[in-house]
Each structure stands twice: as C-alpha cells, then as structure tokens.
C-alpha distance (Angstrom), angle and dihedral (degrees) to the residues before:
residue distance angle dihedral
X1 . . .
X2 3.90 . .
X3 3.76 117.4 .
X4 3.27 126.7 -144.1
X5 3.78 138.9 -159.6
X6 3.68 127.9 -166.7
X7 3.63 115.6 -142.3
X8 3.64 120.1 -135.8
X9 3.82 121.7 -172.6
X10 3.76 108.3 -178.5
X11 3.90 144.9 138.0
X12 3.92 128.2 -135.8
X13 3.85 86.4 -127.1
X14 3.81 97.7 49.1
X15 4.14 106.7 114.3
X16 3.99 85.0 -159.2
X17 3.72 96.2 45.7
X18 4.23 84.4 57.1
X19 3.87 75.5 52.2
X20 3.51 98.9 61.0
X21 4.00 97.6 53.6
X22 3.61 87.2 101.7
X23 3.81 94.9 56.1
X24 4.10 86.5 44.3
X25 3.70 88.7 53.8
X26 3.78 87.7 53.1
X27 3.91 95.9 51.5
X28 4.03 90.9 45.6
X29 3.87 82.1 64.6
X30 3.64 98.8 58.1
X31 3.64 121.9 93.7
X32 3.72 115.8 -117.6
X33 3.81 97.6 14.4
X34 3.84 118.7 119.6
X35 3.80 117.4 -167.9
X36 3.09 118.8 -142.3
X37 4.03 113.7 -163.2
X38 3.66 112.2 -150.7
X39 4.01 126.4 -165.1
X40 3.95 115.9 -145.4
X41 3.80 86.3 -175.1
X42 4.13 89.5 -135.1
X43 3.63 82.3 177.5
X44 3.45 107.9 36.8
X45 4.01 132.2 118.4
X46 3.36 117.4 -6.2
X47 4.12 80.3 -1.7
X48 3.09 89.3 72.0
X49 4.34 114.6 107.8
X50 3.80 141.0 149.3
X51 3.82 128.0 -99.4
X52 3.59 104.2 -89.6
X53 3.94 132.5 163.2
X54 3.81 91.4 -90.4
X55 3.85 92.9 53.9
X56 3.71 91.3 54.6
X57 3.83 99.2 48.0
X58 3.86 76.8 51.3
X59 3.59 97.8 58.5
X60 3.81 107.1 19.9
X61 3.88 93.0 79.2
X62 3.79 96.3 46.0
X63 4.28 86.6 42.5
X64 4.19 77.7 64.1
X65 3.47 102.0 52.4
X66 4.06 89.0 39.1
X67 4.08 86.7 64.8
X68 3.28 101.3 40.6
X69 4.12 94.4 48.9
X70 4.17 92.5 35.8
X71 3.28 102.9 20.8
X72 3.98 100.5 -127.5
X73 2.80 119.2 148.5
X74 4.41 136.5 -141.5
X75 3.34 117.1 -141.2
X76 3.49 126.4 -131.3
X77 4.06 88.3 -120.0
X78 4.10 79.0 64.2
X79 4.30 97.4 42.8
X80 3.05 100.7 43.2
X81 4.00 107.8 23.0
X82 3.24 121.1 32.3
X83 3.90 97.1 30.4
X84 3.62 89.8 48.8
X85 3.97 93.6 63.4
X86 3.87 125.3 83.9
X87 3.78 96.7 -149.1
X88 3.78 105.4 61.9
X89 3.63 107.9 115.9
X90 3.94 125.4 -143.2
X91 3.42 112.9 -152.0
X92 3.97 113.7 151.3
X93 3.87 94.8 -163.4
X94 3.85 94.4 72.0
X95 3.69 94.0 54.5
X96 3.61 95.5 47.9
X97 3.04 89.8 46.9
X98 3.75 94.4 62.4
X99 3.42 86.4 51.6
X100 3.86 99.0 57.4
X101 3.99 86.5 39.5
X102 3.75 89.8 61.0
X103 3.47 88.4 39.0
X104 3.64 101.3 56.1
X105 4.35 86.5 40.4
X106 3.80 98.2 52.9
X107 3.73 113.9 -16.7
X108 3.60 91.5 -96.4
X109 3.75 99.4 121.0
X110 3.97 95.3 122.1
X111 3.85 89.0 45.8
X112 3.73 88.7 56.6
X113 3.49 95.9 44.3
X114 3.79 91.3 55.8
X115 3.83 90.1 45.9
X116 4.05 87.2 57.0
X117 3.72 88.4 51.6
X118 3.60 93.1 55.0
X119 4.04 94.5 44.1
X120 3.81 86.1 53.0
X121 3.42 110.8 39.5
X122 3.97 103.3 28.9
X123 4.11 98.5 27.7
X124 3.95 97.5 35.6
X125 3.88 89.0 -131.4
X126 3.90 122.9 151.2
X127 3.52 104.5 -107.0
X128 4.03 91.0 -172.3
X129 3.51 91.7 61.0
X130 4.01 109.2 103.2
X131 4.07 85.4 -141.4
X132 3.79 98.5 57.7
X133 3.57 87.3 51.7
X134 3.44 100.1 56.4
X135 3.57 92.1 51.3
X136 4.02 94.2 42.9
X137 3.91 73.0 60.8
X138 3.46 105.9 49.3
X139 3.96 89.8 53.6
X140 3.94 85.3 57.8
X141 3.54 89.8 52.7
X142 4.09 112.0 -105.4
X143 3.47 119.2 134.1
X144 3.88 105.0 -106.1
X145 3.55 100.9 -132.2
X146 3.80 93.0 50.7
X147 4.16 94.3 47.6
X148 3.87 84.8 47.1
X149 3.12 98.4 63.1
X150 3.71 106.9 38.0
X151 4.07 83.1 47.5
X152 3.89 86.4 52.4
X153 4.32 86.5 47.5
X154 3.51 91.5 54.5
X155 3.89 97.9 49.2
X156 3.98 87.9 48.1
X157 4.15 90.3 46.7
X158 3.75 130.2 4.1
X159 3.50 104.1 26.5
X160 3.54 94.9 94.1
X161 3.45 97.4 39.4
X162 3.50 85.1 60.6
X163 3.61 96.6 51.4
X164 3.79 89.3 48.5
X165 3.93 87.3 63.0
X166 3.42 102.4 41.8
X167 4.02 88.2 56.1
X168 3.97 86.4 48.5
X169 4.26 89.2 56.3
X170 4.13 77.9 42.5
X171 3.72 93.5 61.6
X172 4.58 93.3 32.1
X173 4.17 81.6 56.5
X174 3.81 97.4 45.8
X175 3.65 87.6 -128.3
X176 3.69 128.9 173.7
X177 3.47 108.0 -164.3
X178 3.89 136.6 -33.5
X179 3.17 148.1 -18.3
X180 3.92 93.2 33.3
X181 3.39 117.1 160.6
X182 4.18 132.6 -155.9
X183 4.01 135.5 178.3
X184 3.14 114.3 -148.5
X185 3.90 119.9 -162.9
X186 3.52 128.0 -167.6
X187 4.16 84.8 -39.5
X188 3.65 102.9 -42.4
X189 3.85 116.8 98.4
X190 3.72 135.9 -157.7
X191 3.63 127.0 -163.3
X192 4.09 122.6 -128.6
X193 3.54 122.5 -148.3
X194 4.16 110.4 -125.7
X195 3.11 88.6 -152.2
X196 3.75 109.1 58.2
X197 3.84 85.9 50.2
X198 3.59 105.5 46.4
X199 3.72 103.2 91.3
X200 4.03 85.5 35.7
X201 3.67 118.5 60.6
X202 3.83 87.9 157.2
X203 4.04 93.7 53.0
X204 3.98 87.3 54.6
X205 3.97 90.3 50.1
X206 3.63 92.7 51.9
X207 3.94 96.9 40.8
X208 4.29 82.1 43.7
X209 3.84 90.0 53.2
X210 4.44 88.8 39.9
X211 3.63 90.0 63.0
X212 3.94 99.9 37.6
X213 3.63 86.6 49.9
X214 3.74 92.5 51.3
X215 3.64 99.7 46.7
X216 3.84 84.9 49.1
C-alpha cells in the first residue's frame, strides 16, 4: 500500500498557519496520511523579539483577513491582553519544541502544536515561556517532569537540526513563506496551494483522499 505523508511547514507565530488548523484537522481524518508538522523557526535566534507596537500593526491587519477567509477566530484574551503587554517574548524554538517533545513521547506532536495555537491566539498565554508549556502539557496528559525534560533535550540538541530540515523541504517545495503544504507519495511530491484550500478544509480532505486513493 503507498504511504503518504503530508508536509507541513509552519511557525508557532504564523497568524495564517493558526488559519490552517481547520485544513490540518481535515488531513488528520484521512486514512493513510501522516502529517508531518514542520518548524521554520521565523522567530528563532537572533529572530527572536518581544511583542511591541510595531509587531502588532504587523499582524493585526493580516489577523482580519485570517478570520474572515478561515473563520478563526482571536480571542479577546489575545486582542486585548496579551498583545497589549511589552514583555511577552516570541521565541519560535520553544513551541516547536513542544511539538517535537510530544512528538517523540506519543506521536502527538501536531496535536500539541494545535493546542499551542489555541493557548496563544484564543487564551493570550505566552507560549515561549517554558512554564506554559508544561502546563499546556499536563492538560494533554504527560507527566510534567518527563515532558520537561525531553522539551529541555531538544532545545540543548535537535532543535536546530530540525530547523535545518524543515528549511531544506522549504527550498525542495519552492516555498516562500508559511504554511506550505506537500504530499508526498511513495517518493514523489506535489505541492498544494494554501490558498485554494483555506476557506475549504473539506475540498483539501477530499482532493487528500483522491490522490491516496489513486496511488493505492
């Protein structure tokens, strides 16, 4: 039977990559489809910054278009907290992070990136912050010690590897920016358009299931 893995570049920080969950949601529900959540680390290193006044006239204008076209929402914990403050770091390597963490524990890397999105953009928490982590964790069920320190691990060695990668399936895909996606099929991959999917999550299961089915 042909496998197939779906190819997910995206950042914690990425408005439209919160904007996709729907279409991720849709792809978990496929038979035969692994998703494979990839970090760029768009904030990362000496990317890293604070929220500041600049980086939300930056994103506030996109975060419109991003409901209206997906229909997610940002709550008002997100508006008018946590974009408000001046000490909220954004650091994408702690996030992704998590995800490879839960990833590495259980498999459950894409279900603890989406939980991160959530915490961030509807509950206005700090998703760099080592402590909200953990206890994003704890409500999906790891032990906290354990999830520490295999999210510590990965920060100390692997999480640049892993960023190294996903910029390699960056440049294979041709991709700009993020979210990108790619299906790969028993070695060959095809490129989706975002956009053509955005405002149907449904459309990209069915055309996800199509080409499984045909490869089959």
């Amino acid at each position: 039977m042909s496998t197939a893995t779906l190819h997910y570049l995206y950042d914690p920080f990425c408005g439209w990559c919160y904007g996709a969950a729907p279409m991720i949601s849709a792809a978990m529900s496929v038979p035969g489809v692994h998703v494979q959540p990839q970090g760029i680390g768009m904030l990362s290193g000496d990317k890293r910054r604070t929220m500041s006044p600049e980086w939300r006239d930056f994103v506030r204008p996109h975060e419109t278009r991003i409901t209206f076209y997906s229909k997610q929402t940002f709550g008002d914990a997100y508006v008018n907290g946590l974009q408000e403050r001046d000490d909220v770091v954004l650091d994408s390597s702690l996030p992704i992070a998590a995800m490879l963490a839960a990833e590495a524990l259980s498999g459950r890397g894409v279900e603890m990136l989406k939980r991160l999105q959530v915490a961030y953009y509807q509950e206005g928490r700090a998703i760099a912050d080592i402590a909200v982590i953990i206890d994003v964790a704890e409500v999906l069920g790891y032990d906290p010690q354990t999830f520490e320190g295999q999210l510590l691990a990965l920060l100390d060695d692997g999480i640049e590897q892993h960023l190294e990668s996903s910029h390699a399936v960056m440049r294979r895909m041709g991709a700009q920016g993020v979210p990108a996606f790619a299906l790969e099929i028993d070695g060959q991959w095809e490129v989706l358009a975002f956009g053509h999917y955005l405002s149907r999550p449904e459309l990209f299961r069915k055309d996800l299931e199509a080409r499984v089915n045909r490869a089959a």
